[in-house]
C-alpha positions as CSV (number, residue, x, y, z in Angstrom):
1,X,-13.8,-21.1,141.1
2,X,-13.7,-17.3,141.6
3,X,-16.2,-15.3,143.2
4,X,-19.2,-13.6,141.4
5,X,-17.5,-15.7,138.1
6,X,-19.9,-19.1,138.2
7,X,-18.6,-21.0,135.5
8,X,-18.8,-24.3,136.4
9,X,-21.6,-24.8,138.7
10,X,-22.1,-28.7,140.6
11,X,-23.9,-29.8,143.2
12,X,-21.6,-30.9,145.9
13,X,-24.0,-33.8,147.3
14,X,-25.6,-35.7,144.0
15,X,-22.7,-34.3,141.4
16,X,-25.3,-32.8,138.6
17,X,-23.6,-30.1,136.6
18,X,-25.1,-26.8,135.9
19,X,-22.4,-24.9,134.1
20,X,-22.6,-21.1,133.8
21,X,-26.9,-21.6,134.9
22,X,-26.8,-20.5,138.7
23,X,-30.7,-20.4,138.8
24,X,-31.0,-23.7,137.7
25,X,-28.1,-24.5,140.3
26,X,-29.9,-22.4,143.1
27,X,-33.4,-24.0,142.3
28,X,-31.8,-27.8,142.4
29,X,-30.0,-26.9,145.9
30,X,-33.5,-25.4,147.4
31,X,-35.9,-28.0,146.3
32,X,-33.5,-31.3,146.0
33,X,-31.4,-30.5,149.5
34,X,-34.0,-28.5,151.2
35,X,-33.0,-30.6,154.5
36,X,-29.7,-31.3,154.0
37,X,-26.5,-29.1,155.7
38,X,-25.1,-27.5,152.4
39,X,-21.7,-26.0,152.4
40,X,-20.7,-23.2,150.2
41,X,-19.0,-23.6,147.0
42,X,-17.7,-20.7,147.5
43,X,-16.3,-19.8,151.0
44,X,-16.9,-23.5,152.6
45,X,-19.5,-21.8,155.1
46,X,-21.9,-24.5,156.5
47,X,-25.3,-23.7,156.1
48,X,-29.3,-25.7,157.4
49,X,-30.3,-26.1,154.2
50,X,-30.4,-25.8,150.5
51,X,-32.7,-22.5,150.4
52,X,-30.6,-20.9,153.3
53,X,-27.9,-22.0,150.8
54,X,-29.5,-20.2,147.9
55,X,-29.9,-17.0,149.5
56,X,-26.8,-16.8,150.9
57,X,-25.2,-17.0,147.7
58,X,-27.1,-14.7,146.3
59,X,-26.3,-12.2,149.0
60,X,-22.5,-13.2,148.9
61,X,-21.5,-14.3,146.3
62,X,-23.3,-13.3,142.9
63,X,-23.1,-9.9,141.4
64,X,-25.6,-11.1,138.2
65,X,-22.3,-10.8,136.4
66,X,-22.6,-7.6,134.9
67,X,-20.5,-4.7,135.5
68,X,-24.1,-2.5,134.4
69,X,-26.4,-4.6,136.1
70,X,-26.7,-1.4,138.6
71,X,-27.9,0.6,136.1
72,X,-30.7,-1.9,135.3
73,X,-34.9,-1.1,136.2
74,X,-35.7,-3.1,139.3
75,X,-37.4,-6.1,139.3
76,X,-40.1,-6.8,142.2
77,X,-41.0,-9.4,143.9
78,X,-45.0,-10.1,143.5
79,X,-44.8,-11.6,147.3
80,X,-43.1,-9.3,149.3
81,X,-40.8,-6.0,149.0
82,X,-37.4,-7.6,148.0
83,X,-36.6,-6.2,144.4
84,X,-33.4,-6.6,142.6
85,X,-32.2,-5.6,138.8
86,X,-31.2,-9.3,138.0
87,X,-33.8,-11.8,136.9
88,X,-31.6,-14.7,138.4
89,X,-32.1,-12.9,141.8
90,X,-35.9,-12.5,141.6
91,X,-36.2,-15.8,140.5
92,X,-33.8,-17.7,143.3
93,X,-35.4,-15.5,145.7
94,X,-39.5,-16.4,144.3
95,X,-38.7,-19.9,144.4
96,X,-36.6,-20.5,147.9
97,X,-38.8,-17.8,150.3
98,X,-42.6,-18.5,148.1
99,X,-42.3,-21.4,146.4
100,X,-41.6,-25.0,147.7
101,X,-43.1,-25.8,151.4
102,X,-45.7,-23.3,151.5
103,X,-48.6,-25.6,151.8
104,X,-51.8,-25.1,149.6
105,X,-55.0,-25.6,152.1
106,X,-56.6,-27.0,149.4
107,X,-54.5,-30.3,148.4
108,X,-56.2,-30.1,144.4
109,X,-55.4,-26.6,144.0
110,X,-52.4,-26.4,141.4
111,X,-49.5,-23.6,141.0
112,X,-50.6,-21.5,138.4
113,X,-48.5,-18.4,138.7
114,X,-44.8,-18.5,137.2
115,X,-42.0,-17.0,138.4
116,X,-41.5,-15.1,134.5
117,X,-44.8,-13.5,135.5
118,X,-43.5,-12.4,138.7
119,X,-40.6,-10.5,137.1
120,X,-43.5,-8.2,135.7
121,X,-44.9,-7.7,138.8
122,X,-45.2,-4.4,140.7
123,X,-43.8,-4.3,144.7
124,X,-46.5,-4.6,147.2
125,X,-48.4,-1.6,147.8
126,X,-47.7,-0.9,151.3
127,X,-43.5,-1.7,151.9
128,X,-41.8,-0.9,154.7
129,X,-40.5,2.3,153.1
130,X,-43.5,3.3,152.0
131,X,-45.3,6.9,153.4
132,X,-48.8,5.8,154.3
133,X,-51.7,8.5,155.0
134,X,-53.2,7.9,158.6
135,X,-56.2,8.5,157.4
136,X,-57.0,6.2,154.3
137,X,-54.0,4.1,154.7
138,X,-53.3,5.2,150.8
139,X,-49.4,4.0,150.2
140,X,-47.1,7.8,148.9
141,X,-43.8,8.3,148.3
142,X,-42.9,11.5,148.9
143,X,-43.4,13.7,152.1
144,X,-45.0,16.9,150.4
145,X,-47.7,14.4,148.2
146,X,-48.3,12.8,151.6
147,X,-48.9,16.3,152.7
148,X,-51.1,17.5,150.7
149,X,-53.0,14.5,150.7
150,X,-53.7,14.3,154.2
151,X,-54.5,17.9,154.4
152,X,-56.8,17.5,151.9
153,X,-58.8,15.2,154.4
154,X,-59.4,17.9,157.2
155,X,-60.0,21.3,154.6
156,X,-63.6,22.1,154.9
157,X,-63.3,25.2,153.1
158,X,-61.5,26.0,149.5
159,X,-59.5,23.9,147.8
160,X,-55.5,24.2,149.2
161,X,-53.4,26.0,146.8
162,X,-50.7,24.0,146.0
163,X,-47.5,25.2,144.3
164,X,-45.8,24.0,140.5
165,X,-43.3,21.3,142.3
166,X,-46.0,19.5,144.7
167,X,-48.4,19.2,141.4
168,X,-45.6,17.5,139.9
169,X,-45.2,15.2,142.8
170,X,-49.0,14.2,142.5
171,X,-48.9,13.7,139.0
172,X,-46.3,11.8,139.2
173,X,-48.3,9.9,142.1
174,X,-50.7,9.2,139.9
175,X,-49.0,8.0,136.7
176,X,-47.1,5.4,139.0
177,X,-50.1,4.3,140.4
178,X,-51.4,3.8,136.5
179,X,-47.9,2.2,135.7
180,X,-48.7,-0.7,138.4
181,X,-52.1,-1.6,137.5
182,X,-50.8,-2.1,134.0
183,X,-48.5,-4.3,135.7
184,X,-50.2,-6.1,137.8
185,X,-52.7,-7.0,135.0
186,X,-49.8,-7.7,132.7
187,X,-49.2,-10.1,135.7
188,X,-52.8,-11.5,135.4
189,X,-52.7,-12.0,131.6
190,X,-49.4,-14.6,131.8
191,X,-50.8,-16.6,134.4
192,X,-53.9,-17.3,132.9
193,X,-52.7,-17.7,129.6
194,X,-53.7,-14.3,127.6
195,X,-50.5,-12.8,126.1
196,X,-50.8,-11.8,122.9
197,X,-48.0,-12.8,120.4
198,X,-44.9,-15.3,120.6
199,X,-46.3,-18.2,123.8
200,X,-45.0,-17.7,127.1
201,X,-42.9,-20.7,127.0
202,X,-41.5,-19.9,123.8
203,X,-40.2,-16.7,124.3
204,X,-38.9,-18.0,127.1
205,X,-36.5,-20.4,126.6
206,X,-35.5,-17.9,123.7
207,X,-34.6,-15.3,126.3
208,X,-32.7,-17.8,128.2
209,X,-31.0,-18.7,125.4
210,X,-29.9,-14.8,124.6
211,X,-28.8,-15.1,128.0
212,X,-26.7,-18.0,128.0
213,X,-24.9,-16.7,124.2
214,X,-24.5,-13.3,126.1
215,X,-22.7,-15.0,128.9
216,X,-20.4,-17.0,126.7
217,X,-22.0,-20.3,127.8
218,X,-23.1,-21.4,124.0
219,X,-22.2,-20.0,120.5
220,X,-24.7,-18.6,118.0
221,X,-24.8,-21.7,115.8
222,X,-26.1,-23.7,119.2
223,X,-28.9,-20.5,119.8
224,X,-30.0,-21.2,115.6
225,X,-30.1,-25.2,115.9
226,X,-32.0,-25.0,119.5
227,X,-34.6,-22.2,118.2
228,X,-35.2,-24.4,115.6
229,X,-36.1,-27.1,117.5
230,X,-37.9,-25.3,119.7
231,X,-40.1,-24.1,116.6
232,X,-40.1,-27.8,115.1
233,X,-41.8,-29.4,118.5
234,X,-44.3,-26.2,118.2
235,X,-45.0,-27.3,115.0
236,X,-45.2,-30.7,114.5
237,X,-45.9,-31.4,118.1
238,X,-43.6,-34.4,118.7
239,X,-40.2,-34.6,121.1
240,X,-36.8,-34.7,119.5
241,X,-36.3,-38.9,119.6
242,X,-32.1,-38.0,120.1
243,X,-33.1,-35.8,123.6
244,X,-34.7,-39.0,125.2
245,X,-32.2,-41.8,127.0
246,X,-32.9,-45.4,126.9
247,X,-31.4,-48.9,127.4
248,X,-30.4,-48.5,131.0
249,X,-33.0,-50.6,133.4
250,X,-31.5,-53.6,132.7
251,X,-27.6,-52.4,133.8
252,X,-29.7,-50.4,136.9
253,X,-31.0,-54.2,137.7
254,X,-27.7,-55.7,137.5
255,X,-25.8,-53.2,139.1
256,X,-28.1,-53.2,142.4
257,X,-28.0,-56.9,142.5
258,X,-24.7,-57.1,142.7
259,X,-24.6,-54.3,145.4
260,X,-23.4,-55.7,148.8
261,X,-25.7,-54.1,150.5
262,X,-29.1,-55.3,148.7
263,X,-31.1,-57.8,149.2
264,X,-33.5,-57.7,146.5
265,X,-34.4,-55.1,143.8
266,X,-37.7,-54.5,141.9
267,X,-37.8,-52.2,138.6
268,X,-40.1,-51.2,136.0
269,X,-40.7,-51.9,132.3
270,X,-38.0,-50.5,130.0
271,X,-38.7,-46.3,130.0
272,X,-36.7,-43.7,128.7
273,X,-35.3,-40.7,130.5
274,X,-36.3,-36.9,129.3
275,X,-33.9,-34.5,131.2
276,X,-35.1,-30.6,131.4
277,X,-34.2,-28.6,128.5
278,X,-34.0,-25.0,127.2
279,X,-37.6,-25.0,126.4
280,X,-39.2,-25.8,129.5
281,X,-36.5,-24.3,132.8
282,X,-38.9,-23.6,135.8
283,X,-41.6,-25.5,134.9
284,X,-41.4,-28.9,132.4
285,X,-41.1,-31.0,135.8
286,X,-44.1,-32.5,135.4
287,X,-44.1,-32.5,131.4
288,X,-41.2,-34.6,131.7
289,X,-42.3,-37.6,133.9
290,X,-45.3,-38.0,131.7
291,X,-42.4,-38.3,128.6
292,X,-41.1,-41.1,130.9
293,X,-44.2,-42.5,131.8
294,X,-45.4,-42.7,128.0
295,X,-42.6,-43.9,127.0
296,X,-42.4,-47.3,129.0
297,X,-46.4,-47.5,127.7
298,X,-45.2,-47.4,124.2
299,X,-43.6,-51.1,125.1
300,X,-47.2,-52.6,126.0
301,X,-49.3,-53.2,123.1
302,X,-52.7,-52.6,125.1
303,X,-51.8,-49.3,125.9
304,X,-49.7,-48.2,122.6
305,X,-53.0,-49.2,121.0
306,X,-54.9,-46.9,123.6
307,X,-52.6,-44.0,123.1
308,X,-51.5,-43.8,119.8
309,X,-54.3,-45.8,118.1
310,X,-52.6,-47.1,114.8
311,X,-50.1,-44.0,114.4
312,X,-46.4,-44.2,115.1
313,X,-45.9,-44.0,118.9
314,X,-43.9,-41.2,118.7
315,X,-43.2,-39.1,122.5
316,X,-45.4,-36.1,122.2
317,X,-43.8,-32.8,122.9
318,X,-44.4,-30.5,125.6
319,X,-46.4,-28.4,123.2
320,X,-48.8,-31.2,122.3
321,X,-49.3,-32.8,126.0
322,X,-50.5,-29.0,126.5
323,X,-52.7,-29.4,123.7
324,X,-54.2,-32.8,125.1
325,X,-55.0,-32.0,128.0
326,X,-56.8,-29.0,126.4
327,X,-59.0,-31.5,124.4
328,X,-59.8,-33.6,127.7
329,X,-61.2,-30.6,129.9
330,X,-63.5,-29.9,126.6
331,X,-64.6,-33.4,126.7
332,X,-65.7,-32.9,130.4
333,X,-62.5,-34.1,132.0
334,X,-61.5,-32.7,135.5
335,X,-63.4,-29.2,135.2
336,X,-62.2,-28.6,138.5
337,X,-58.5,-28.7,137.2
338,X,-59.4,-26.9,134.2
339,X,-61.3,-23.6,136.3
340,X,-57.9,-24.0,138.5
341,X,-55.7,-23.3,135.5
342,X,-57.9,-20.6,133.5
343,X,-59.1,-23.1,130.7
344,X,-55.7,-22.3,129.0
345,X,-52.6,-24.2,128.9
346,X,-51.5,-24.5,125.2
347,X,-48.3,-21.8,124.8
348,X,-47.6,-21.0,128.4
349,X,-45.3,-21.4,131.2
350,X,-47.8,-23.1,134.0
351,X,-46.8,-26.1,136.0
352,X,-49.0,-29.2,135.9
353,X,-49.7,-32.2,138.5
354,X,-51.0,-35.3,139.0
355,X,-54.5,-34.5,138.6
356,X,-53.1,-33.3,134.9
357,X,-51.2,-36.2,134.2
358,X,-54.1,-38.6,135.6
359,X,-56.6,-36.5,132.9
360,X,-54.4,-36.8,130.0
361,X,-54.3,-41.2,130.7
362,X,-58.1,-41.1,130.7
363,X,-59.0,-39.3,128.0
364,X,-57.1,-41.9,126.1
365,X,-58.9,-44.6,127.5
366,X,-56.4,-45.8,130.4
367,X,-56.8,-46.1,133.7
368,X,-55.0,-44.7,136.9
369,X,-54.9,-45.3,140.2
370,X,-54.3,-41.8,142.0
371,X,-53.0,-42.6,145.5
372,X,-52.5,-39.4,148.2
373,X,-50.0,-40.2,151.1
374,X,-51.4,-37.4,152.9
375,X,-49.9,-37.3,155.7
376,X,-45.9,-38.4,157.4
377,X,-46.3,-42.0,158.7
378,X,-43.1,-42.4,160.2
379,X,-40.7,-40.3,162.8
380,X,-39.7,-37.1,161.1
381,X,-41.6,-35.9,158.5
382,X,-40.8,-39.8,156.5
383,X,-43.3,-41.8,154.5
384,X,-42.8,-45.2,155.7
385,X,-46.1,-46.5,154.3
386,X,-45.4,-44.8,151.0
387,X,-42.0,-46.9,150.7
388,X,-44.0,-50.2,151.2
389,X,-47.0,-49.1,148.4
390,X,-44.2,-48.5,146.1
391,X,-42.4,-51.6,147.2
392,X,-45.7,-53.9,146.6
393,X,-46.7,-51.6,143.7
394,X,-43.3,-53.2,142.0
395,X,-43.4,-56.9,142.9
396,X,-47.0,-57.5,141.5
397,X,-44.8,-59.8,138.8
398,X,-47.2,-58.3,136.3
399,X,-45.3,-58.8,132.9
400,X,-45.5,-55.5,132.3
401,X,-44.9,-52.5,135.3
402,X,-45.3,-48.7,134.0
403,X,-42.8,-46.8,136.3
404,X,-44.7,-44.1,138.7
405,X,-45.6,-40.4,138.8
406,X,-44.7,-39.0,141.8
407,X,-45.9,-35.1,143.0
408,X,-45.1,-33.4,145.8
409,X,-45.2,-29.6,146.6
410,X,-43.7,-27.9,143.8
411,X,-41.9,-31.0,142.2
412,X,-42.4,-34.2,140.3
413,X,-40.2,-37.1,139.5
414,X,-40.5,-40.6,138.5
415,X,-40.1,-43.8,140.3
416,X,-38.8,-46.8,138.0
417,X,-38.2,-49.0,141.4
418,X,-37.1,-49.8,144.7
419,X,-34.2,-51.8,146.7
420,X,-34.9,-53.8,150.3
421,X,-31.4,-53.9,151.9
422,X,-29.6,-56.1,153.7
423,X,-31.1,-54.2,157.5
424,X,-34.7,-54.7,155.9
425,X,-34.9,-51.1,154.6
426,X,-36.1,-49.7,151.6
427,X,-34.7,-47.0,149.3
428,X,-36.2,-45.6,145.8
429,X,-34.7,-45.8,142.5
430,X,-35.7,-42.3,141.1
431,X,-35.4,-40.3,137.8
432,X,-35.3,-36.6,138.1
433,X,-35.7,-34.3,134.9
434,X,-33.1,-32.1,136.6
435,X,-30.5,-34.3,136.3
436,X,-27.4,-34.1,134.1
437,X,-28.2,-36.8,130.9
438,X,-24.6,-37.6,130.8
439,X,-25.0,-38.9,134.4
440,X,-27.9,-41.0,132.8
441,X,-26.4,-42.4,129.3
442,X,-23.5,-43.5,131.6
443,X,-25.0,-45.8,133.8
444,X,-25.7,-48.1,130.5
445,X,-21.5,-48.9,130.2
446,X,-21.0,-48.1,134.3
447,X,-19.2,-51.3,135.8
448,X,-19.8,-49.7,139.2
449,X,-22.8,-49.3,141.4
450,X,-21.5,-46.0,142.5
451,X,-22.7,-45.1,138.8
452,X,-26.5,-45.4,140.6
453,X,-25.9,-43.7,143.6
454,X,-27.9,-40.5,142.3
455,X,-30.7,-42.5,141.9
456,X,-31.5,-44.0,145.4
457,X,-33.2,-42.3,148.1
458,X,-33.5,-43.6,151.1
459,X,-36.9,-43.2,153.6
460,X,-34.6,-40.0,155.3
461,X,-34.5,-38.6,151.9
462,X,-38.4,-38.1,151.2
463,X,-39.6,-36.0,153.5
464,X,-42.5,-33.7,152.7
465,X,-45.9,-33.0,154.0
466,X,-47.5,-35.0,151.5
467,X,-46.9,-36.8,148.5
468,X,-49.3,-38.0,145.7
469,X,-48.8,-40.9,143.0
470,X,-50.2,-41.7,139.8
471,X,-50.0,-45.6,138.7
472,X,-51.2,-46.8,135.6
473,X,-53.8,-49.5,136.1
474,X,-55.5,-50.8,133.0
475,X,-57.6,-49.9,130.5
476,X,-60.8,-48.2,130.9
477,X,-62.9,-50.3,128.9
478,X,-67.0,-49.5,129.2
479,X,-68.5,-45.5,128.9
480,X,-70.0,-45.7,132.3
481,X,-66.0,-46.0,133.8
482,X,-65.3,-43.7,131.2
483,X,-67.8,-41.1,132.3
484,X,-66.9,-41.5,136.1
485,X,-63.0,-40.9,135.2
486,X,-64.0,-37.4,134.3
487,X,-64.7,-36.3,137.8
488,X,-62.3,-39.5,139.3
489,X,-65.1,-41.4,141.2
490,X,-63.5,-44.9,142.5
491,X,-59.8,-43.7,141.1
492,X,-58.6,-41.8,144.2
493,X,-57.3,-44.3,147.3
494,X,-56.0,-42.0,150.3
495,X,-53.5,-43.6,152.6
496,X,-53.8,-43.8,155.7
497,X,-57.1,-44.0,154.9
């Protein structure tokens, strides 16, 4: 693969294919092998870490792949002073140096900016090229406007005289200063939701696919098909049936079985897998997992009934999850949650958690158990005590076993169950919306266990600060239960307690 020409991107260390989509690529490596040593696709260089990875390629190896792109307006980062003209750039950059492992103080508070409303953003006020007055610490950026200004300070008597060109200068000042506000509350207005016009999401996933047609990555018959699914889950707010992949628990059963080294396995109900798609890059994460989690509900007639009522139990789309957890917060649900994300969620781009997903369940009557891990319980950053919840959570021999919602800082995935090897260990059996579904489908005709490798993650594997899980646990069947799942009294169990 030559330099600055990414056309077939892959993860060297799980073997998920990207294509031509090096944000995507450089997003996976920084959140999925944050700890791992990563070497460089390109020039072999060995390097601590998937985000050290990411920049690293950016600075050495990707151009934006355009021959103009130095002609382009620069793009800042809402964080710090890094700026570049390519939106790839800002966004690998956002999401390796602000995004995963910088701890909220506040373990409820949820990620409402997106890294589409940083490329609006103006640069910090005060950079390190900035001209700042010693007086006012007011940022300039030219000497003579600086001048002038700080003069202005110290002249008691008239009014300095100042000549056509410095006038210029301040005017000029002063209509960037205006151009960043407007920025900055441009900024404001995606977050929260107020964007007039075409949804956040939707325009989008169009833009990406411009992008991607632009590149040479898809043809303009794939842009019309796509847009027009795009509008049809808008419209009639349920997920294409073809995009979901089912059948494979059993085979995943069999397969670690017969794995030399494992000495039992427990999995969940049957549940269909919902990979990332154009609509939702940068954000769907946690859309996705409650696809996966509804659909293994849909094979329990308690809580089809519950969810769907006597409609078909079709997988809601992005658009109308948005919408349902709309309708909860006005019904009282979690107005914490709802203050945290502006009251607005329908038609935009904001990530959603646990607290989220465990809203949606209750409004429909069914009841979750929301476990925090709060804390490593194990030698280096690992989650020992997480491993055996998850491990007991599976063998309750229940006849039927939702699979879990997992959330940790920036991420969600979905456990569907777990291995104990042969040395007493335990590892995870995980589905990640950023996998490849062709890596999926194939582990329903695999003959191999190597065809569920990607899916296992050992204790080494899971290290963050804190993780948080949301397992479905019956139906909520009185109003006084119902009433006390609004604010989550008696749903929450912390461990270690």
């Amino acid at each position: 693969m030559a330099a600055n020409d990414p056309t077939d991107m892959q993860c060297s260390s799980c073997e998920v294919m990207f294509g031509e989509d090096v944000e995507s690529f450089l997003i996976h490596m920084s959140e999925e092998h944050a700890d791992d040593l990563v070497q460089c696709i390109q020039c072999r260089e060995t390097l601590d870490g998937g985000s050290v990875f990411a920049v690293h390629y950016m600075d050495e190896h990707y151009s934006g792949g355009s021959s103009e792109m130095s002609a382009r307006e620069e793009l800042n980062c809402p964080m710090c002073a890094f700026s570049s003209p390519d939106e790839v750039a800002l966004t690998v950059h956002f999401d390796t140096v602000h995004g995963d492992g910088k701890e909220e103080e506040d373990d409820e508070v949820q990620v409402v900016g997106t890294v589409a409303a940083a490329k609006v953003s103006p640069a910090p006020e005060q950079s390190s090229s900035a001209l700042i007055c010693p007086v006012c610490d007011a940022p300039f950026v030219s000497e003579n406007a600086l001048s002038v200004h700080v003069n202005g300070h110290f002249d008691e008597t008239e009014p300095q005289s100042v000549d056509a060109e410095t006038q210029r200068l301040i005017e000029e000042e002063r209509e960037r200063e205006k151009k960043a506000e407007a920025a900055s509350f441009r900024l404001l207005q995606e977050q929260f939701g107020m964007r007039p016009g075409m949804s956040g999401m939707q325009s989008a996933a169009y833009e990406r696919l411009d992008r991607r047609q632009n590149g040479g990555a898809i043809g303009l018959g794939d842009v019309i098909d796509r847009r027009f699914e795009i509008s049809r889950q808008q419209h009639e707010g349920t997920e294409d049936p073809t995009w979901a992949v089912s059948g494979f628990i059993d085979r995943i059963r069999t397969m670690c079985a017969a794995t030399g080294g494992t000495r039992e396995v427990r999995v969940c109900s049957n549940v269909s897998f919902f990979a990332t798609g154009d609509l939702d890059q940068g954000f769907g994460c946690g859309f996705r997992n409650t696809q996966m989690l509804l659909s293994s509900l849909v094979n329990s007639a308690d809580y089809r009934r519950a969810m769907w009522g006597d409609a078909p139990a079709t997988i809601p789309s992005i658009h109308c999850m948005q919408n349902m957890i709309e309708r909860a917060w006005a019904a009282g649900f979690d107005r914490r949650g709802a203050q945290q994300l502006g009251g607005k969620l329908v038609n935009t781009r904001k990530w959603i958690g646990a607290t989220e997903i465990a809203t949606l369940l209750h409004f429909h009557r069914i009841r979750t158990k929301i476990v925090d891990f709060h804390r490593p319980t194990g030698t280096g950053s690992s989650h020992p005590m997480m491993f055996q919840w998850i491990w007991d959570y599976f063998g309750s021999g229940a006849d039927f076993i939702a699979p879990l919602y997992l959330q940790h800082q920036g991420h969600s995935r979905t456990v569907i169950g777990a291995e104990k090897t042969t040395f007493n260990t335990l590892r995870l059996l995980i589905l990640d919306p950023s996998f490849a579904r062709a890596r999926v489908e194939a582990i329903r005709t695999a003959d191999s266990d190597g065809a569920i490798a990607f899916l296992r993650r050992p204790i080494g594997h899971m290290k963050k600060s804190q993780f948080q899980i949301i397992a479905v646990d019956g139906l909520i069947r009185d109003d006084a239960e119902y009433e006390r799942a609004k604010v989550f009294d008696g749903f929450h169990l912390r461990i270690p307690a």
